[in-house]
Structures are given as structure tokens and as C-alpha cells.
TORVEXMI-655762 format. One record per residue: residue number from 0; x, y, z of N, C-alpha, C in turn. Coordinates in nm, 2 decimals. Layout:
NUM | X | Y | Z | X | Y | Z | X | Y | Z
...
! end
This chain:
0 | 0.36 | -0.72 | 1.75 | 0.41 | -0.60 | 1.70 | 0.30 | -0.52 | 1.63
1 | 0.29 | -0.42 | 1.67 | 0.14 | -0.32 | 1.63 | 0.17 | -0.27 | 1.41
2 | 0.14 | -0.26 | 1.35 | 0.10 | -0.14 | 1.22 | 0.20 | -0.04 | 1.24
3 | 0.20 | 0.01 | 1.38 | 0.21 | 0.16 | 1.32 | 0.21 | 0.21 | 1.44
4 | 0.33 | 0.29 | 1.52 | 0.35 | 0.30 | 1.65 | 0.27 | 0.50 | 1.65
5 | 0.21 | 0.51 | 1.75 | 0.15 | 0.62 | 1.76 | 0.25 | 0.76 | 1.74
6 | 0.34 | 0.75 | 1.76 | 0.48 | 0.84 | 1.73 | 0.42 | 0.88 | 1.55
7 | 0.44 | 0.76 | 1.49 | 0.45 | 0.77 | 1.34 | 0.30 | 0.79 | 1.28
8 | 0.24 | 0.75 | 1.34 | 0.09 | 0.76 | 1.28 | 0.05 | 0.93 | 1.32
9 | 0.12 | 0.97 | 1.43 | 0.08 | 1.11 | 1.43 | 0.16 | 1.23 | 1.32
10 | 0.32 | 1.16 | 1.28 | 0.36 | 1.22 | 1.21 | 0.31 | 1.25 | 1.10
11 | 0.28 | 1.09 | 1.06 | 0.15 | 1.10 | 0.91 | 0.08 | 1.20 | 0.86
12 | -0.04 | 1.15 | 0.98 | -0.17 | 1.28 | 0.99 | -0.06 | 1.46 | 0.95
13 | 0.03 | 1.47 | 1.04 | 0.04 | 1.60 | 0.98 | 0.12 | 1.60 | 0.86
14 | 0.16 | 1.50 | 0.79 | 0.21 | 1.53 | 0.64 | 0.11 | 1.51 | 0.56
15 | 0.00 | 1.43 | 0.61 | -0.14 | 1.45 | 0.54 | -0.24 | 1.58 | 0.51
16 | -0.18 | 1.64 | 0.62 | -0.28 | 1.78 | 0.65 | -0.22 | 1.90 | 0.57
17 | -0.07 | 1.86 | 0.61 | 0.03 | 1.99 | 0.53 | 0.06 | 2.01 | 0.40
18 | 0.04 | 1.85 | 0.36 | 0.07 | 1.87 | 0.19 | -0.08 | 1.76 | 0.10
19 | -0.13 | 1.90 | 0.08 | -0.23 | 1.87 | -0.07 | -0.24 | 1.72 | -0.07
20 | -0.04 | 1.69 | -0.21 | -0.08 | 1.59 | -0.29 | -0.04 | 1.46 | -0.20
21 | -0.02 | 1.49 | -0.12 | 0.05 | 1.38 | 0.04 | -0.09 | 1.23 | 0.01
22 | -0.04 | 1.14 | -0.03 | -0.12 | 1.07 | -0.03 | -0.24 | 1.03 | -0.15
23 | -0.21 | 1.07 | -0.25 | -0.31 | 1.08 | -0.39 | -0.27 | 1.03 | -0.46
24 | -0.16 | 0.88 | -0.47 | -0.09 | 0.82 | -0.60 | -0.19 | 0.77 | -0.63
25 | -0.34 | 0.69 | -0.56 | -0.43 | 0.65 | -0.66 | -0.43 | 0.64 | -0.76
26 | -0.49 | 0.72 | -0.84 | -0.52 | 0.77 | -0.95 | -0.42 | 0.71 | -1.04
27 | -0.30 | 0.75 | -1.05 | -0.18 | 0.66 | -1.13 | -0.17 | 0.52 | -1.12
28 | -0.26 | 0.46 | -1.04 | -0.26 | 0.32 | -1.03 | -0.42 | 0.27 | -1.07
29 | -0.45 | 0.33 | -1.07 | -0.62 | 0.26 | -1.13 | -0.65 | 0.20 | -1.20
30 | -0.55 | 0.19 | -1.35 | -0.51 | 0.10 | -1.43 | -0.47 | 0.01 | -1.45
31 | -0.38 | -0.04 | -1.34 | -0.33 | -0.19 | -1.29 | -0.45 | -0.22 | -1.21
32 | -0.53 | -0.15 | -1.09 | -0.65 | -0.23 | -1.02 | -0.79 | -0.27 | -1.12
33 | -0.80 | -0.18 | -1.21 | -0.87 | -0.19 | -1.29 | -0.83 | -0.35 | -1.42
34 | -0.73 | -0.35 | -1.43 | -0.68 | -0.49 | -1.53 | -0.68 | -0.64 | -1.42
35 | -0.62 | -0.61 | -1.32 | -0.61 | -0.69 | -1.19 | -0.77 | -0.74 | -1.19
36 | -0.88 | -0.62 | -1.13 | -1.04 | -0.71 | -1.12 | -1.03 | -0.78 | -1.21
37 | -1.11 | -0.68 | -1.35 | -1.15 | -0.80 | -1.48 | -1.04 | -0.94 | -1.53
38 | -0.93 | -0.96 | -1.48 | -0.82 | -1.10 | -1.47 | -0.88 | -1.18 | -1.36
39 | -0.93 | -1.11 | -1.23 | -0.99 | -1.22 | -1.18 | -1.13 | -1.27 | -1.18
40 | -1.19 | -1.13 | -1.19 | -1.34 | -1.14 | -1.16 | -1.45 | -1.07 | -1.07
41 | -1.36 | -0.99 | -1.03 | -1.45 | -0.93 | -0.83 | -1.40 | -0.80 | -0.83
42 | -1.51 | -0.76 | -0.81 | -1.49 | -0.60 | -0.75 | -1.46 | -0.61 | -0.59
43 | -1.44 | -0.71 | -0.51 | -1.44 | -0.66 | -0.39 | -1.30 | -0.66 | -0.36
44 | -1.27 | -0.51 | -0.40 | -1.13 | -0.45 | -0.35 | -1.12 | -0.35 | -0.23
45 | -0.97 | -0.42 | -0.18 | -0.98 | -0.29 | -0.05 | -0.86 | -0.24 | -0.08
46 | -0.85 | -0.09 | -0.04 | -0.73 | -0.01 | -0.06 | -0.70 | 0.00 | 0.06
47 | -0.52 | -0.07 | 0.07 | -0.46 | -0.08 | 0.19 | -0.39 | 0.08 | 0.19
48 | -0.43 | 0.15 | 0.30 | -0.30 | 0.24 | 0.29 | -0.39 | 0.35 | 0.17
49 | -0.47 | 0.37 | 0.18 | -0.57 | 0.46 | 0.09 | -0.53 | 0.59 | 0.07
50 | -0.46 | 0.68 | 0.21 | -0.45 | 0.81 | 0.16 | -0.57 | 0.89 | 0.16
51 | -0.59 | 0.97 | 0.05 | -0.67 | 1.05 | 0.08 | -0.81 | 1.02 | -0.03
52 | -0.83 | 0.89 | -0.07 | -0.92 | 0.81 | -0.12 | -0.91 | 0.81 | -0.27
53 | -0.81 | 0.88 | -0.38 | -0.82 | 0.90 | -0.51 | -0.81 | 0.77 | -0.58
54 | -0.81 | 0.66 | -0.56 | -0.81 | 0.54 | -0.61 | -0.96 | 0.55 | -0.66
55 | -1.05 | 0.52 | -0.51 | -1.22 | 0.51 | -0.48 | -1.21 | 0.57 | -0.56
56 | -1.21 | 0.76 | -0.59 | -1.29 | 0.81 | -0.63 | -1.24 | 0.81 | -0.80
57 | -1.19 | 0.77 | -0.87 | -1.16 | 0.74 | -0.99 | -1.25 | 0.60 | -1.04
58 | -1.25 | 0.49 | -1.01 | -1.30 | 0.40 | -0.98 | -1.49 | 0.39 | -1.01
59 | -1.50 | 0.26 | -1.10 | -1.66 | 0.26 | -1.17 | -1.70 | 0.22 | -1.05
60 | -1.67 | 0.13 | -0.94 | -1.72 | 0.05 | -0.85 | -1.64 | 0.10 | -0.68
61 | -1.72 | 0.12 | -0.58 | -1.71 | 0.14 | -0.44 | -1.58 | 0.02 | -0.44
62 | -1.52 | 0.04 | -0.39 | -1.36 | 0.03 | -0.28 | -1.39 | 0.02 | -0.16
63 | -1.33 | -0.07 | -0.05 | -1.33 | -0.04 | 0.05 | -1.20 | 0.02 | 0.06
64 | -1.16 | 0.10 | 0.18 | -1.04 | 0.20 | 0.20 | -0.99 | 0.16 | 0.35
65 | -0.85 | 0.18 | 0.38 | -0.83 | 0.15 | 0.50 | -0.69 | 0.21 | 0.48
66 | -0.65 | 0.31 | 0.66 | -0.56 | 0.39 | 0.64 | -0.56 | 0.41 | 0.77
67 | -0.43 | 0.36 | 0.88 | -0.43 | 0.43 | 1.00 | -0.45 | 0.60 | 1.01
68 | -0.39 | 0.65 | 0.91 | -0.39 | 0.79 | 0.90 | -0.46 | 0.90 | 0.90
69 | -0.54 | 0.83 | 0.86 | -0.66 | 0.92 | 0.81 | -0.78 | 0.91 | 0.89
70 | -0.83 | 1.01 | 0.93 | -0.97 | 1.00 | 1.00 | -1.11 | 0.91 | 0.94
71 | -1.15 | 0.84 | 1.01 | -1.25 | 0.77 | 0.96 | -1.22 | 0.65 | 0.88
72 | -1.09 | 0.63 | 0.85 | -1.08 | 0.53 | 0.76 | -0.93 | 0.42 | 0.82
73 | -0.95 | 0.44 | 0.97 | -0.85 | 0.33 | 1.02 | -0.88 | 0.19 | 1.08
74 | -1.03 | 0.23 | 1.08 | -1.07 | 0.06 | 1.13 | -1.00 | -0.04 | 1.05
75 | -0.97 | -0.15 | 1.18 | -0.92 | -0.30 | 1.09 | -1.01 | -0.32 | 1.01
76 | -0.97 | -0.31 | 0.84 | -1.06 | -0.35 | 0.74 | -1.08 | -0.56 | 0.75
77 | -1.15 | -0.59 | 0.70 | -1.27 | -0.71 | 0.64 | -1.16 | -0.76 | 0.53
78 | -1.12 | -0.91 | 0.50 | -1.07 | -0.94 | 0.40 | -1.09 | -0.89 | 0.26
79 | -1.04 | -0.91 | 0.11 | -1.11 | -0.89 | 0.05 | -1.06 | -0.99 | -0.08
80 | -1.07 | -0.97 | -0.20 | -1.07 | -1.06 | -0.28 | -0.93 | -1.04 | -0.34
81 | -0.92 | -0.88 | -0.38 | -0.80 | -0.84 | -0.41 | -0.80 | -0.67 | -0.31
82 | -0.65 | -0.71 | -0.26 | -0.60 | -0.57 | -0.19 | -0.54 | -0.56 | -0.30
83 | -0.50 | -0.38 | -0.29 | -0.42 | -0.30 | -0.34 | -0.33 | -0.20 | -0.24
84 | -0.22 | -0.21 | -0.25 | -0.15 | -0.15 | -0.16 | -0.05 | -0.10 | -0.26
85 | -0.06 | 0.04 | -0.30 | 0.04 | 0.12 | -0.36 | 0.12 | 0.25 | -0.29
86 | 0.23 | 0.26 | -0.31 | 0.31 | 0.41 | -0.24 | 0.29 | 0.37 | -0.12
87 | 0.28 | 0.24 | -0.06 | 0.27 | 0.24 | 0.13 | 0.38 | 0.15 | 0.20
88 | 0.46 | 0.06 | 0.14 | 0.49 | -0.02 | 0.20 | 0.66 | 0.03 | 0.22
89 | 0.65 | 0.12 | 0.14 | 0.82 | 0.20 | 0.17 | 0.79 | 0.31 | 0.29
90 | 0.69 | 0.36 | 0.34 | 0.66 | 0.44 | 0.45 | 0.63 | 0.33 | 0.59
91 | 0.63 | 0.23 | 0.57 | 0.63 | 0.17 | 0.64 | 0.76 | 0.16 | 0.74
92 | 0.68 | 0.17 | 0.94 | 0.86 | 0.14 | 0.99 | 0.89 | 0.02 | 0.99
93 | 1.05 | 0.02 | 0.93 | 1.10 | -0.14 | 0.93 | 1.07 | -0.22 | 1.07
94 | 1.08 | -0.14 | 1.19 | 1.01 | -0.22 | 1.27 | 0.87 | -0.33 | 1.25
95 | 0.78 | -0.25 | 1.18 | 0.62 | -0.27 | 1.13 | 0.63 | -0.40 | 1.05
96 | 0.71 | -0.38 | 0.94 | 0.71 | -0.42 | 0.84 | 0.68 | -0.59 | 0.81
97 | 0.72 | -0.68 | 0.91 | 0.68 | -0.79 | 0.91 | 0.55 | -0.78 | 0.96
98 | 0.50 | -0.74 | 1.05 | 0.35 | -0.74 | 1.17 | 0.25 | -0.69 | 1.01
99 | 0.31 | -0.57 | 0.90 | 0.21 | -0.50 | 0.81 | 0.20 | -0.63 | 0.67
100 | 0.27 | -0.69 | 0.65 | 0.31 | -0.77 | 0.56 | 0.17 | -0.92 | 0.58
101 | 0.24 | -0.98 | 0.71 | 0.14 | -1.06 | 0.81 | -0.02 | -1.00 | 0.78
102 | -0.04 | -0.87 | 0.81 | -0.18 | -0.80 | 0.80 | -0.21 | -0.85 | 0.66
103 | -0.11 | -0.80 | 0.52 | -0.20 | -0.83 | 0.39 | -0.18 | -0.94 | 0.38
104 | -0.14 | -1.04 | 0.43 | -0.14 | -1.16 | 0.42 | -0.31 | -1.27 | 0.44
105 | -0.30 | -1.17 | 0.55 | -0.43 | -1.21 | 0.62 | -0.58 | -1.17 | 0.56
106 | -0.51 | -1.08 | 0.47 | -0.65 | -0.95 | 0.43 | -0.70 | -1.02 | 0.30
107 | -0.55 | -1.07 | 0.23 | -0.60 | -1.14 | 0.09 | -0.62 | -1.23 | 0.05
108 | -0.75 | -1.22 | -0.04 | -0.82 | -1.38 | -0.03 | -0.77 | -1.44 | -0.13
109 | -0.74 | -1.32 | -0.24 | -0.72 | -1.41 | -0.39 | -0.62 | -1.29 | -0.42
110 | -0.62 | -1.20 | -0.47 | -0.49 | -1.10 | -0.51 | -0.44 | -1.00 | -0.42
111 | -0.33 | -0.97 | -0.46 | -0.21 | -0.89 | -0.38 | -0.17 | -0.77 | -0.49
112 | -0.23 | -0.63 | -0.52 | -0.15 | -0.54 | -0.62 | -0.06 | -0.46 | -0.53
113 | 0.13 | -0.47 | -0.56 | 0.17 | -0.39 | -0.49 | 0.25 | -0.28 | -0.59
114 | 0.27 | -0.14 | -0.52 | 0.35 | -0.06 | -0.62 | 0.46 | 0.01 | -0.51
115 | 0.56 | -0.06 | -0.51 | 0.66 | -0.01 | -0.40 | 0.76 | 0.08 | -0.44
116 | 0.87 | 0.21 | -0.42 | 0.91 | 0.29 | -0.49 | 1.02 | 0.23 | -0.36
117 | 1.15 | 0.21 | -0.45 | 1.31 | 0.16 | -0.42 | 1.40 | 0.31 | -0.40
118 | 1.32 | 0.45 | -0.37 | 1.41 | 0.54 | -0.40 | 1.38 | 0.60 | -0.25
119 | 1.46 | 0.74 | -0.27 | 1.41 | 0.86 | -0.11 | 1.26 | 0.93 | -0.22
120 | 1.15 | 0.92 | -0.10 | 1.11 | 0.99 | -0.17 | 1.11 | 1.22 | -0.15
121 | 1.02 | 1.25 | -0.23 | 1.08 | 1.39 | -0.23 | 1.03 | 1.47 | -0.10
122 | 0.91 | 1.42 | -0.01 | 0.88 | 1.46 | 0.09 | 0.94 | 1.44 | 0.22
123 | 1.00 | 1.50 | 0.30 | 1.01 | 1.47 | 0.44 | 0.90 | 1.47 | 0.53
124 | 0.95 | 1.43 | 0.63 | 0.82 | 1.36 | 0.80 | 0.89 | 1.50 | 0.87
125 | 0.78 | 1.59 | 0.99 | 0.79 | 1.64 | 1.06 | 0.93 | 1.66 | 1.12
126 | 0.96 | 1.53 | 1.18 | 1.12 | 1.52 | 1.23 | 1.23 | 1.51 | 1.17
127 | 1.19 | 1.57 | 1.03 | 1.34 | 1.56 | 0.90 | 1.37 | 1.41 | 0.85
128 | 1.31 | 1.36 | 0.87 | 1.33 | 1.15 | 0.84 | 1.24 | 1.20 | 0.68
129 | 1.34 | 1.13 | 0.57 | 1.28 | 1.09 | 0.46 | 1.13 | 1.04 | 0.49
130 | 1.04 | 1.05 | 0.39 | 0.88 | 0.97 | 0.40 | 0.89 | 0.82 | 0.40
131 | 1.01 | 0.82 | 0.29 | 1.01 | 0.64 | 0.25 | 1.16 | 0.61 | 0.38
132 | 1.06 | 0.55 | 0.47 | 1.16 | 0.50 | 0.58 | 1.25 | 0.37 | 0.50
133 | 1.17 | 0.30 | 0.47 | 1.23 | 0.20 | 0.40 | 1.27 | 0.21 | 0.24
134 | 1.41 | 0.27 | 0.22 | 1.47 | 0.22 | 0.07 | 1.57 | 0.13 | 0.04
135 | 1.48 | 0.04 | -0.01 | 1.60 | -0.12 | -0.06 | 1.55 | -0.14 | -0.21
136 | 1.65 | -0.24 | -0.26 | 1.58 | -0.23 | -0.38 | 1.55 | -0.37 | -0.40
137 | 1.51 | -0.43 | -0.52 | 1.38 | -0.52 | -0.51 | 1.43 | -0.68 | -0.47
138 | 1.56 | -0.67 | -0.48 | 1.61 | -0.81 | -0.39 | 1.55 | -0.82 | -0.22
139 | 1.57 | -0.71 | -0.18 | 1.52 | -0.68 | -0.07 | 1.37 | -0.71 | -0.03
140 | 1.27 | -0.73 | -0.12 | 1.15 | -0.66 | -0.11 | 1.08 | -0.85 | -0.19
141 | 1.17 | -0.87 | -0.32 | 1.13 | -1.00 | -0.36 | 1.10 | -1.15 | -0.24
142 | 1.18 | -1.15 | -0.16 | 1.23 | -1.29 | -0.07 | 1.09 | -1.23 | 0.01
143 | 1.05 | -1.15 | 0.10 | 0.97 | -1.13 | 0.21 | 0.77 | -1.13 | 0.16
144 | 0.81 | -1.13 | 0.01 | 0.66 | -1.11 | -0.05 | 0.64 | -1.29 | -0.14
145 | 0.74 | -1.32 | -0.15 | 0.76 | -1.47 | -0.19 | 0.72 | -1.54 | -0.08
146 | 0.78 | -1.55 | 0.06 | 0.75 | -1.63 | 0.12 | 0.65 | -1.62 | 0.15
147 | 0.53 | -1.51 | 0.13 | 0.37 | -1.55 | 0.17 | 0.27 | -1.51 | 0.07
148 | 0.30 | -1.50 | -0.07 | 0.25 | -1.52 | -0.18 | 0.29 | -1.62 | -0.28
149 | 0.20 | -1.62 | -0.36 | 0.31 | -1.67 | -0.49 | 0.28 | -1.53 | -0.64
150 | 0.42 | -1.53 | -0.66 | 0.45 | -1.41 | -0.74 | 0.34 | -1.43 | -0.92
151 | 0.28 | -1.35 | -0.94 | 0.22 | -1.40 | -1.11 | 0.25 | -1.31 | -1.21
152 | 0.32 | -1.17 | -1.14 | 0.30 | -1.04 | -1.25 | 0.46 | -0.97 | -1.18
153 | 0.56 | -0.96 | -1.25 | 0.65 | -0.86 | -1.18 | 0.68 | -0.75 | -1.32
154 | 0.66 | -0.62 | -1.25 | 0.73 | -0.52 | -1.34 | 0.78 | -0.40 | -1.29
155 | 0.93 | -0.37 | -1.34 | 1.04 | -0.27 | -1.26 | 0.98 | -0.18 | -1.35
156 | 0.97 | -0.10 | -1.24 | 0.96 | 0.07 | -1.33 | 1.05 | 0.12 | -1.27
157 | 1.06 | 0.30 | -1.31 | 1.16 | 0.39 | -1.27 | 1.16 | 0.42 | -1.08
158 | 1.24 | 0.40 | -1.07 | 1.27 | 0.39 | -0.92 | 1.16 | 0.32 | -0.82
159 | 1.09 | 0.20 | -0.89 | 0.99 | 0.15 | -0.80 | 0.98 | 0.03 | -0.84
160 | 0.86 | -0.08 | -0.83 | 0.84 | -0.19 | -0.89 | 0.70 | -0.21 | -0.86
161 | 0.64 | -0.28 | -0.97 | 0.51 | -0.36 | -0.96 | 0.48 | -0.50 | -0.98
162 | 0.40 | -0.56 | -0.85 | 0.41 | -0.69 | -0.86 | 0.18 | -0.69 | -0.82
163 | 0.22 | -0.83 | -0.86 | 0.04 | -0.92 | -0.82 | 0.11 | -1.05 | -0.83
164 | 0.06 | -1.05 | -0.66 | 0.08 | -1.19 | -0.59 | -0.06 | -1.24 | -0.56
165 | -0.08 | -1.37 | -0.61 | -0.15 | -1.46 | -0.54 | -0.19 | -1.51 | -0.39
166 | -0.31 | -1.50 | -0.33 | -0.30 | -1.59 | -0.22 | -0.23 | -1.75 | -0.22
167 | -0.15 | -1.81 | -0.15 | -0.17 | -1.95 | -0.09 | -0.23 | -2.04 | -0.03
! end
């Protein structure tokens, strides 16, 4: 099962192009990647699902970035020590969603930051489909991230949640 069916990765690209803040939650998350390193030790972070790079560019230390969507930054990324995957895994198609899961599984050597939002979000896709294909809420989201991590950090925020999972 592929990431990301070319149908949807083209829709992307144009909600990338059309809207500014399409892809810039970075920055609102720099704080947890930032507490996440110094807890383990390593700067070698990769931003799953990067957007339009506002993590990196906030950030004292280079990132690697990885984004079907985005030009220049879709190559299969290099494992890393800790991924960060925020605002991506609810855009994901439920089709995807085990084959993308399997991917961070594969990617992370030692931590997992995720920040998943349980709501619609406020943007639509080209074809009138909400952005967040997937809205479930965190029962949904707990069992599928359990079975290939082990859980060390959970915290419910306003219509989303934040977890850091361990490699196995």
C-alpha cells in the first residue's frame, strides 16, 4: 500500500500553494521537539510531514524534513533518532494509514513526537473533502500507536492529543 495515492498528493500541493498558513503548525510545536531532544539526547530529528519547513526554521539545530507534498522534500527520508510528526496523521487517507504508521515505525530509532487533532479541521481539499480525512477520537488513534510503540508521554489537549512513543 503506497503513503499517499497521487489523486491526494496532488490535492495537497494545491492547498499548499493556495493557502499561506497550509502547513506551518511547526512553530507551535517546537517546544515539545525541543523538551523531547534534551530528554533523550540527539539532535537527529526528522520532521515527518514538514509542510512548509517552520519547525526547521525555528529550531537551534538543522532537521531533516520529509513531505510528499512539497517540492524537494519528498525523498524517502533516512531513519532518525527522534521523528516528529505533527498536524499530519489526521490528513492522512484511511486507506494510507497503516502503510504511513508502518513508515514511522520504520523511521524511529528511539522517539516518536505525535500531535494529532480529533476534530474537522477549518480548511477544505480542492474536492470539498474536509483536510482532516481522518476524525476519530483518541480510542481510535491509542490501540494502532500501542501496537508499534510503547506509549511514555500522553497529553489531551483541545480537540487534539499529544503523545511520545518509544521505539521497540
Amino acid at each position: 500500500m503506497p503513503l499517499i495515492s497521487e489523486e491526494y498528493r496532488e490535492l495537497n500541493k494545491l492547498l499548499h500553494q493556495s493557502k499561506p498558513d497550509y502547513g506551518t503548525s511547526g512553530t507551535s510545536n517546537a517546544k515539545y521537539v525541543v523538551e523531547l531532544a534534551n530528554a533523550i539526547g540527539s539532535n537527529d530529528i526528522l520532521d515527518y510531514g514538514c509542510g512548509k519547513g517552520t519547525l526547521n526554521e525555528c529550531m537551534n539545530v538543522e532537521i531533516k524534513e520529509y513531505d510528499p507534498c512539497i517540492e524537494g522534500k519528498g525523498s524517502p527520508p533516512l531513519p532518525a533518532e527522534i521523528v516528529v510528526c505533527t498536524d499530519v496523521l489526521e490528513h492522512v487517507e484511511p486507506d494510507c494509514l497503516d502503510a504511513v504508521l508502518d513508515d514511522l515505525q520504520k523511521l524511529t530509532k528511539r522517539a516518536l513526537l505525535l500531535v494529532v487533532a480529533t476534530r474537522p479541521a477549518v480548511k477544505s481539499l480542492a474536492d470539498g473533502r474536509n483536510a482532516h480525512l481522518i476524525v476519530e477520537p483518541i480510542e481510535y488513534w491509542l490501540p494502532r500507536l500501542m501496537s508499534r510503540w510503547e506509549l511514555i508521554e500522553f497529553r489531551s489537549l483541545e480537540g487534539e492529543f499529544k503523545v511520545v512513543l518509544y521505539a521497540r
